[in-house]
Structures are given as C-alpha cells and as structure tokens.
N, C-alpha and C positions, 0 to 999 in steps of 0.2 A: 448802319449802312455806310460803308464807304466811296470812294469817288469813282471809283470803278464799277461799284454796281449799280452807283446814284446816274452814271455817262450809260450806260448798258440798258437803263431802262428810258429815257431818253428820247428811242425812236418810235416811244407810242403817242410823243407832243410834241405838238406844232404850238410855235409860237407865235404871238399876236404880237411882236415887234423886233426890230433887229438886234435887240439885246443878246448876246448868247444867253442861255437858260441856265449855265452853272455859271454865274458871276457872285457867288454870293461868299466869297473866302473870306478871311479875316482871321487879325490877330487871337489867338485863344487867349483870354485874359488868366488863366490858370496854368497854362502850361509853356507859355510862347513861344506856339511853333507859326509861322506862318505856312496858309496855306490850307490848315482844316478847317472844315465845316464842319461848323458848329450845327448838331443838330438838336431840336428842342428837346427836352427831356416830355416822360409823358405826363407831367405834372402842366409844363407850358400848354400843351396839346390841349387838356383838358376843360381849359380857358377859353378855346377855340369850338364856338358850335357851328357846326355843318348841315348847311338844309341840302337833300339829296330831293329832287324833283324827280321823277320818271313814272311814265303813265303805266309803265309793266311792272307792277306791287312786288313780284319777287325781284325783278332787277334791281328797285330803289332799296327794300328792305336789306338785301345781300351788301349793297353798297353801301348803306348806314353801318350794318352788322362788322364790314369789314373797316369802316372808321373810326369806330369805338373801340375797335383790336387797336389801331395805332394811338388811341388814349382822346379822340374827339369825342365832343358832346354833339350827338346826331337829332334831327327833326326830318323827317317823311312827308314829303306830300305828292298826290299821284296824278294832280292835274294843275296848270298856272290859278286856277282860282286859289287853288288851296293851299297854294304855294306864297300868293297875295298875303294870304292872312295870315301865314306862318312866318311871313317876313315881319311883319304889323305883332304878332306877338310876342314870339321868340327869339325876333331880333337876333339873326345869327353874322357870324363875323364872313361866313365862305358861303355862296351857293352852289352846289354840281348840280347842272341842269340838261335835261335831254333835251335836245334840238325839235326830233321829230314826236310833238304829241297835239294828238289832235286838239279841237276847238283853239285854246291856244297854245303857240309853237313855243320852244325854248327862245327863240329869236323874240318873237313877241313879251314874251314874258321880263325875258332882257330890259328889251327896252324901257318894260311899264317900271323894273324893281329902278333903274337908271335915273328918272325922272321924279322918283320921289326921294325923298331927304334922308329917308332910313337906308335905302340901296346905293346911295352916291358912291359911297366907300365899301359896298359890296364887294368881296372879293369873287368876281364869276367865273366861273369854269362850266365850259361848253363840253359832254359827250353824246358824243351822236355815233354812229355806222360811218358817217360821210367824211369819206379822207381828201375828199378832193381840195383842191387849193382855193376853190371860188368857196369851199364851205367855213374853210379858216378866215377869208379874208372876209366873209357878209358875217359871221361869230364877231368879228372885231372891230364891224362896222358897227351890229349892233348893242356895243357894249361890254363886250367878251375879254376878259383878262389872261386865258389860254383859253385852247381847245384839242381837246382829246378825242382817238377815238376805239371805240370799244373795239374788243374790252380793254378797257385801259386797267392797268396795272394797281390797285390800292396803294403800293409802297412808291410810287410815282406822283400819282395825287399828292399824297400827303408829302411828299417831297415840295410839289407845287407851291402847296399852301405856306410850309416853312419859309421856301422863299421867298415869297410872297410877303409873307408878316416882316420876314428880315428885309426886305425890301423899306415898307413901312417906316417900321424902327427907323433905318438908316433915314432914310427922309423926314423925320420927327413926328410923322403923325403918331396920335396915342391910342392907345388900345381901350376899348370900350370896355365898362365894370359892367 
C-alpha cells in the first residue's frame, strides 16, 4: 500500500486524539529514503492476534476471514461474555469490537477488558454504524484507541494496527511472545 492509498482510505477513521493518523514515517534502514512507511511484512502480521467481537456471526466471521488475508492470527467471539474469555485465553495483542450489542455493549466491554491486567495494553478499535462525533468521543472515553465506522475498510484496519504497534515499538513497549 502506498501513502496515497493508505491517506485515500483515511476518511473511514476518526481518531481518538489530535495526533494526525499518518505520523508513522521514518528512516528505511535498508534503503535510506526518508519518508516511507514501513509496512509490516506478513510474517510481522502473523505475530499479531486479532479478537473481532460482533454479535452478527457473519459480520465478525467476514472480518476475521478478511484479517487473516492481511496475515493476522484471528479469534471470534459473538458477545462481550465470550469475548471476556477470549481475552483471558488467547490473549490477543488488537481487539475490533462493535459498539452496539446487546446484553453487553462494545462500550461496556471496553471498559471491563481496560480494568484488567491482560487488556491494559489492549490495542482497541471501536466499529459501530455511528459516525457521529459524541460516538467517537464516549469510544475514547471508554477506552477506545480509534474508532471506525462500518464498513470500514479491512486494508484500513490493518493500517491502524501497524501504526499502532509502530507506535509501541517507537515508545519501547515490548511485544508479548
């Protein structure tokens, strides 16, 4: 993906702070040009498990299926309970969680993975329907690291999460084995 298509896709996320969302450039250690992005190869990717939460079984499973195309290890779960314990198992590095499901809400579920030890460093991503600004700004009250909204884009996402981790790295945190 280049920067033009990585800016192009873009306007499907709202961001949960004034950061611009393409700050992630640096020097290529192989080639020295400043200014590309570096994207992770799908070996990096594969390192990286993604729990997709959504109470509509083909939405979440379509959204795992399409995260496994960009080279992530995917985990399903199709309500916040079962989403609890797939944190508590499979300990994944990224959540994408729908906002709206019932019993409990993605908001809710936020806040419960936030509060425990294993979600601290959760990297969370909100997708909902709701594009409104009060839905971005309660997403990142409750915890929320972006927020997207459907359908959001798969090659977007996984943009997110790059940055995301490059993020990380640059700040020294380490990456869980």
């Amino acid at each position: 993906m280049n920067l033009r298509q990585l800016l192009g896709n873009e306007s499907n996320r709202v961001r949960n702070d004034e950061r611009p969302s393409i700050d992630f450039f640096c020097v290529d250690q192989q080639d020295h040009q400043f200014g590309r992005i570096r994207e992770m190869s799908r070996a990096e990717r594969g390192r990286i498990q993604v729990l997709v939460v959504d109470d509509n079984e083909d939405a979440a499973n379509m959204l795992a299926m399409a995260m496994q195309f960009y080279g992530y290890q995917t985990v399903v779960a199709f309500s916040g309970a079962e989403a609890l314990g797939a944190v508590r198992d499979a300990m994944p590095q990224v959540a994408i969680l729908d906002l709206g499901m019932p019993v409990m809400s993605g908001m809710e579920l936020a806040r419960h993975l936030r509060l425990k030890a294993s979600g601290s460093d959760l990297l969370l991503i909100a997708l909902t329907g709701w594009g409104q600004e009060q839905a971005g700004e309660a997403a990142k009250a409750a915890g929320f690291d972006c927020h997207f909204v459907k359908p959001a884009d798969p090659a977007a996402l996984s943009a997110a999460i790059e940055e995301e981790t490059f993020r990380q790295r640059v700040a020294g945190k380490t990456e869980r084995g």
